[in-house]
N, C-alpha and C positions, 0 to 999 in steps of 0.2 A: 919487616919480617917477610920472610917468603913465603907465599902457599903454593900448594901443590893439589890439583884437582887430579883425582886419581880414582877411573874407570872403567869397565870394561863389561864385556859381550854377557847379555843376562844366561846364557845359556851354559860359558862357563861357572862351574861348582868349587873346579878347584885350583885353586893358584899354585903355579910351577915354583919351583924353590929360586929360581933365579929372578922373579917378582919381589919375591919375599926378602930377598936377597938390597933386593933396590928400596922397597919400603922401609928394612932396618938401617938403609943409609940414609932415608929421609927422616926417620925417627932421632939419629942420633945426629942428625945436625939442623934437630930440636925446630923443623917446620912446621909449620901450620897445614891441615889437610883438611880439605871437602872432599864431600863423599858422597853419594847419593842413597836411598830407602830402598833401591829394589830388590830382589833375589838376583841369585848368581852373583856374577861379580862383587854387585856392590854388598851382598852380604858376607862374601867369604872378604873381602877389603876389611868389613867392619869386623870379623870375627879375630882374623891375624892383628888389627890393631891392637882388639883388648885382651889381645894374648903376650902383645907386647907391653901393656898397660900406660895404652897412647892418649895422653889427656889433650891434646892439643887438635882436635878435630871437632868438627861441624857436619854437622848429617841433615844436607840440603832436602826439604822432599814441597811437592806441590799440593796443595790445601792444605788444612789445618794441622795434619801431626803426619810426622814420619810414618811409614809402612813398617818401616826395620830401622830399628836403634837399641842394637844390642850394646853398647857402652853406656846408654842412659847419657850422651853429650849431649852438647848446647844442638839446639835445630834452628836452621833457618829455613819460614815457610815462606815459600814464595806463590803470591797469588795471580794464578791463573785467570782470564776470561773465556777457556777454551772449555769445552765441554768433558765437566771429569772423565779421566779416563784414556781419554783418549790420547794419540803421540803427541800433539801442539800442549796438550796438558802439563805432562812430562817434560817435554822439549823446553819447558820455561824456566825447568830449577837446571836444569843442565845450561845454559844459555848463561842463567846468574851463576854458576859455579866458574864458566871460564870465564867470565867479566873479575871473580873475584882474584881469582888463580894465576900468578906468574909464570906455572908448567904443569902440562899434563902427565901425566903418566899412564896409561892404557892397555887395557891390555882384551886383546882382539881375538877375535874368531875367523878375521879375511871375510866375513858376512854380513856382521850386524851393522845394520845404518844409524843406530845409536852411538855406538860407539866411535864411529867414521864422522858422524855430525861433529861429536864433541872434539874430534880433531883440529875440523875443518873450522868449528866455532871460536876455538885459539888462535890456531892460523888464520884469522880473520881479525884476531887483535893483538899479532904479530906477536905471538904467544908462542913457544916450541913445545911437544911433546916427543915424550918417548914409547914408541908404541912398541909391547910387545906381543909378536904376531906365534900367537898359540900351536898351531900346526907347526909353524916356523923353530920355533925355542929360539926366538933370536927377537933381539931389540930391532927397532930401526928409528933413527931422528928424523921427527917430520918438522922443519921450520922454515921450509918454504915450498910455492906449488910445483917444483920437480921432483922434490922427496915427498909430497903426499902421490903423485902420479905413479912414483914407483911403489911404494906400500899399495897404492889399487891394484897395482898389475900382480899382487897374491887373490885378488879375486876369482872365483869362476865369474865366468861370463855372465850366467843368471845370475847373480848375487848385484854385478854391476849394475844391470838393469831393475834391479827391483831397489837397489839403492837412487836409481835415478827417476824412476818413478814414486818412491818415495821422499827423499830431501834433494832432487831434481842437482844429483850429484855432478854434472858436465857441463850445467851452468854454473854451480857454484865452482868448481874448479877454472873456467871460463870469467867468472869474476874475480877472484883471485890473482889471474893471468895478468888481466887488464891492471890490475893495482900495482902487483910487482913492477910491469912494464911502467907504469908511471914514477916510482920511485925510482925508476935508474935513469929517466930522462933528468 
C-alpha cells in the first residue's frame, strides 16, 4: 500500500484548490496518509480530510497525544529524548513520517525550514516529493538534489540562511551531493 506524508509551512491557514485538488486524487486512489498535530498546514491537511471523510490516515505527533486530531484517527506517538518543545522535539515525528511514507506531498511558504527538512528527509531515503510552492501556485518535483537546488532558489536570501543555520541546509544539500555522486559511479 502506498503512503503519502503530506505537509506544509505552519503559517499557511489555507490550502489552494490545486492542493485539494491533489489530496482528492490521493483519496481516490484509496492511500494511506500521515500527517502531523500542528496548526496551519497540518490542521487545514486534517480539516479537508474529514471533509473528505478520509479514514485511512495517521496523525503522527511527538509525546504522548496529538496536539490536533480533528478526525479522531489512529495516532502514532513518537518518543522523543529532546527537550519538549523544542524543534529536535518535533523534528522526531516528522523524521518517522518520511521513514514511513513512499512520497511527500508539501506544501511550502519558500521559508519554513520545516517543511524544507521534511523534503530533504525523503530525499535522503530516496523518497520524491511534490512540493507545492505557495507564493508560486505551482508544483515542483523534488527527487533529486538538483530539483531540491532549484525549489531553494524560490528562497529570499535570509530565509536561506536562517534555514542553514537552522537544519544546516548547504551541508545537507552537500551531502546529498556526495551520495548521488556515488551512485552514478
Amino acid at each position: 500500500m502506498t503512503t503519502v506524508f503530506i505537509a506544509g509551512s505552519i503559517n499557511i491557514k489555507n490550502l489552494d484548490p490545486k492542493v485539494k485538488e491533489r489530496i482528492n486524487n490521493i483519496v481516490a486512489s484509496d492511500f494511506d496518509v500521515v500527517v502531523g498535530d500542528a496548526g496551519g498546514a497540518d490542521t487545514s491537511i486534517q480539516e479537508y480530510l474529514l471533509s473528505l471523510e478520509r479514514s485511512k490516515t495517521t496523525v503522527f505527533c511527538s509525546g504522548s497525544a496529538p496536539r490536533n486530531n480533528l478526525g479522531q484517527w489512529p495516532a502514532k506517538t513518537v518518543e522523543s529524548r529532546h527537550s519538549k518543545g523544542s524543534r529536535a522535539f518535533f523534528t522526531e515525528k516528522d523524521v518517522a513520517m518520511a521513514e514511513q511514507a513512499d512520497y511527500g506531498l508539501m506544501i511550502w511558504d519558500a521559508k519554513s525550514t520545516g517543511t524544507l527538512s521534511n523534503v530533504i528527509e525523503l530525499l535522503s531515503r530516496k523518497k520524491k516529493s511534490l512540493v507545492f510552492v505557495n507564493k508560486e501556485k505551482s508544483f515542483k518535483v523534488v527527487g533529486d538534489v538538483w530539483q531540491l537546488e532549484e525549489l531553494i532558489a524560490f528562497m529570499p536570501e535570509h530565509a536561506k540562511q536562517k534555514a542553514n543555520e537552522k537544519i544546516r541546509l548547504f551541508e545537507r544539500i552537500s551531502l546529498l551531493k556526495h551520495d548521488q555522486a556515488e551512485l552514478s559511479l
